[in-house]
C-alpha positions as CSV (number, residue, x, y, z in Angstrom):
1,X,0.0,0.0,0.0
2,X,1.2,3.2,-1.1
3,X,0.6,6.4,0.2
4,X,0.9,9.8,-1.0
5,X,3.3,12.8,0.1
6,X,0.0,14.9,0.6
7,X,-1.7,12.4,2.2
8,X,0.9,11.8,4.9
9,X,1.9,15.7,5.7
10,X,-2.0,16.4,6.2
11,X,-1.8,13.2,8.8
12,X,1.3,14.3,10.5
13,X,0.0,18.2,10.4
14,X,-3.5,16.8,12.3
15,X,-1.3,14.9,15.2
16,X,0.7,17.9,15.8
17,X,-2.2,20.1,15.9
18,X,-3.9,17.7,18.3
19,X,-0.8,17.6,20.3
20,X,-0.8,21.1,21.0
21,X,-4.3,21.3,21.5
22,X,-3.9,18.9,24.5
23,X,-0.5,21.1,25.7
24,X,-2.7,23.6,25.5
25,X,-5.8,22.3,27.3
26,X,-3.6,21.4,30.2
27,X,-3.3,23.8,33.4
28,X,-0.5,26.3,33.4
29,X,1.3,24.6,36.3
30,X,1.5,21.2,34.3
31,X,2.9,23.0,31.5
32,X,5.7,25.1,33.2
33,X,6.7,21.5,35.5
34,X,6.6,19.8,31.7
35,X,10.1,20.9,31.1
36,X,13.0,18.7,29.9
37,X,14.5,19.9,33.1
38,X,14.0,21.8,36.5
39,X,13.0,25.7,35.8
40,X,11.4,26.2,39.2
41,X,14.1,28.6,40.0
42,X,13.8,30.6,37.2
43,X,10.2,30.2,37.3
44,X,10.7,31.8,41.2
45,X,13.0,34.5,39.8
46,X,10.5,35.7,36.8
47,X,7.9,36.0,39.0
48,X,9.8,38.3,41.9
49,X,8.8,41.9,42.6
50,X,12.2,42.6,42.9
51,X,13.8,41.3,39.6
52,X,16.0,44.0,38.0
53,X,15.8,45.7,35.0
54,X,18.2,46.2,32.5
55,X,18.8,47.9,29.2
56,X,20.3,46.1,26.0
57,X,24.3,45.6,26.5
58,X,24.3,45.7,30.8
59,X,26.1,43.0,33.0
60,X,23.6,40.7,34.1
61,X,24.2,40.1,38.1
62,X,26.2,37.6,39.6
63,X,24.2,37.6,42.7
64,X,20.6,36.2,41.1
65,X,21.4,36.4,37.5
66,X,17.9,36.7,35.7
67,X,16.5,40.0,34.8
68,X,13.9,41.9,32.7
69,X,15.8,42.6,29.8
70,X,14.4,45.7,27.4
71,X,14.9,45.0,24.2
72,X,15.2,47.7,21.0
73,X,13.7,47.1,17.5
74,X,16.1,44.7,16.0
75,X,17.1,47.5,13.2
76,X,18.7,49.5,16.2
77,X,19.7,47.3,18.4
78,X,23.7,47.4,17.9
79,X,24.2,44.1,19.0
80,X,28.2,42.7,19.4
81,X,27.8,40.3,17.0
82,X,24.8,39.4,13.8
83,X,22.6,37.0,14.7
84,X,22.8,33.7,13.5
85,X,19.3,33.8,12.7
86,X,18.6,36.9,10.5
87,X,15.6,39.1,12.8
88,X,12.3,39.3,11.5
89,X,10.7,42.7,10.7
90,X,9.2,43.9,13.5
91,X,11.1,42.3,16.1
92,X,13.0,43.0,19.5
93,X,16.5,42.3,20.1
94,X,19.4,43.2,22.6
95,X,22.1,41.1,24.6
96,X,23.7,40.9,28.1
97,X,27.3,40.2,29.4
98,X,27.7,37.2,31.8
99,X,30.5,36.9,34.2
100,X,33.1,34.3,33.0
101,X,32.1,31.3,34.5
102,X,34.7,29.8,37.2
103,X,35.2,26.5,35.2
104,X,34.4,25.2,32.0
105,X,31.2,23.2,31.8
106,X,27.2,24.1,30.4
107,X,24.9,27.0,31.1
108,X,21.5,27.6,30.5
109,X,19.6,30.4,28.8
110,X,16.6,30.7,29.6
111,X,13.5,33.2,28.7
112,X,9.9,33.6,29.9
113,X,9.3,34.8,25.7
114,X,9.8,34.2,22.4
115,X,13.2,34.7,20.8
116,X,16.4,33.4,19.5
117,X,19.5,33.0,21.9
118,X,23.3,33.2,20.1
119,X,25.6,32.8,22.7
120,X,29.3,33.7,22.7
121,X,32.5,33.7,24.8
122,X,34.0,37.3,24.7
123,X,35.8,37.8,21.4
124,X,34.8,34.4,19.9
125,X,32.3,32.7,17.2
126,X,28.6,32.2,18.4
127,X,28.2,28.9,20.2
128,X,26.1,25.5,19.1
129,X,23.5,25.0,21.2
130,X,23.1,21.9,23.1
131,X,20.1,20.7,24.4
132,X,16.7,22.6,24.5
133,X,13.0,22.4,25.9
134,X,10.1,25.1,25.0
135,X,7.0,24.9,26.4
136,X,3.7,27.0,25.2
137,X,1.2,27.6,27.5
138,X,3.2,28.7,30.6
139,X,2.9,32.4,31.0
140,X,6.6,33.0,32.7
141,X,8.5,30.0,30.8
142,X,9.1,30.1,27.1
143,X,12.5,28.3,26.7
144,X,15.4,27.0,28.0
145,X,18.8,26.5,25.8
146,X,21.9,24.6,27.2
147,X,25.5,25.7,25.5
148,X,28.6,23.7,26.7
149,X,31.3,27.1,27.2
150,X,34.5,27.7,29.0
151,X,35.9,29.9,31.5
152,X,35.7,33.4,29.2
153,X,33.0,36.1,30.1
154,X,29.6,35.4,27.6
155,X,27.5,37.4,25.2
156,X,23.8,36.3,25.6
157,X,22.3,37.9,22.5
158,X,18.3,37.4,22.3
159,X,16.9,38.6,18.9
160,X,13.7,38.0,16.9
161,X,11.7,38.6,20.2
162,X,8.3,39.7,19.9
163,X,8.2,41.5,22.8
164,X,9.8,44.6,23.9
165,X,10.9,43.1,26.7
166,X,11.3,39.8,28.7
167,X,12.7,38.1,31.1
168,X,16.1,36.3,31.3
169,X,18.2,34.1,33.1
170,X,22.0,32.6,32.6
171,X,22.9,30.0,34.8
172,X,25.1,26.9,34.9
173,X,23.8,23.5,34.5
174,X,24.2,21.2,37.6
């Protein structure tokens, strides 16, 4: 039995759409614990009073290091480094610098939005990304990217966002 190209994208298009109808009929909690990996911290940190602020290009703190970060319209962003996905019209984009991490080993970007993360070690290439998990459905999670780095201060560059701003956080993987 033989079938046809159009016949099988329209059946694998109908099991992804009823696979995010279910994500999506799910409560918010389920969602955000539905993760590839813990985000409760980051979940906690998104959702403090207290988070900081910071504009496109600031150090993101040692201390708790997840912030709001406002982005500019991607045409005037000056970020370090292009993107290695080109920005859409109409999007947000902007970056933060991340303390040089006291051994090599992986760290974790993750954002409460959508939007692409590049990340680089001061004065080099962008880096592959590793693993990743993206939820839809949880109001403070989005994504969560993993890039194996060494012991040289980061560029986290976050572009094609749809959002003027969101929230961010860079931490190593345990």
């Amino acid at each position: 039995m033989r079938i046809s190209a159009s016949v099988l994208l329209a059946v694998l298009a109908l099991a992804g759409s009823t696979a995010q109808a279910q994500d999506a009929a799910k409560p918010e909690a389920d969602v955000c614990a539905s993760f590839d990996w813990p985000l409760a911290r980051e979940q906690a940190w998104f959702s403090a009073p207290d988070l900081p602020v910071l504009v496109s290009g600031a150090n993101l703190p040692v201390e708790r290091p997840a912030a709001t970060l406002t982005l500019k319209p991607s045409a005037e962003a000056d970020l370090p480094q292009v993107p290695s996905r080109a920005p859409k019209p109409g999007s947000f984009s902007g970056y933060v610098l991340v303390a040089a991490p006291p051994a090599p080993g992986q760290v974790q970007v993750t954002l409460s939005g959508e939007g692409w993360i590049d990340v680089a070690e001061e004065g080099g290439a962008p880096l592959k990304p590793g693993a990743h998990s993206g939820r839809r459905g949880c109001v403070s999670l989005r994504k969560s990217v993993r890039f194996a780095v060494g012991t040289k201060p980061l560029v986290v560059i976050v572009s094609n966002a749809a959002a003027q701003t969101l929230r961010i956080a860079v931490t190593p993987v345990d």
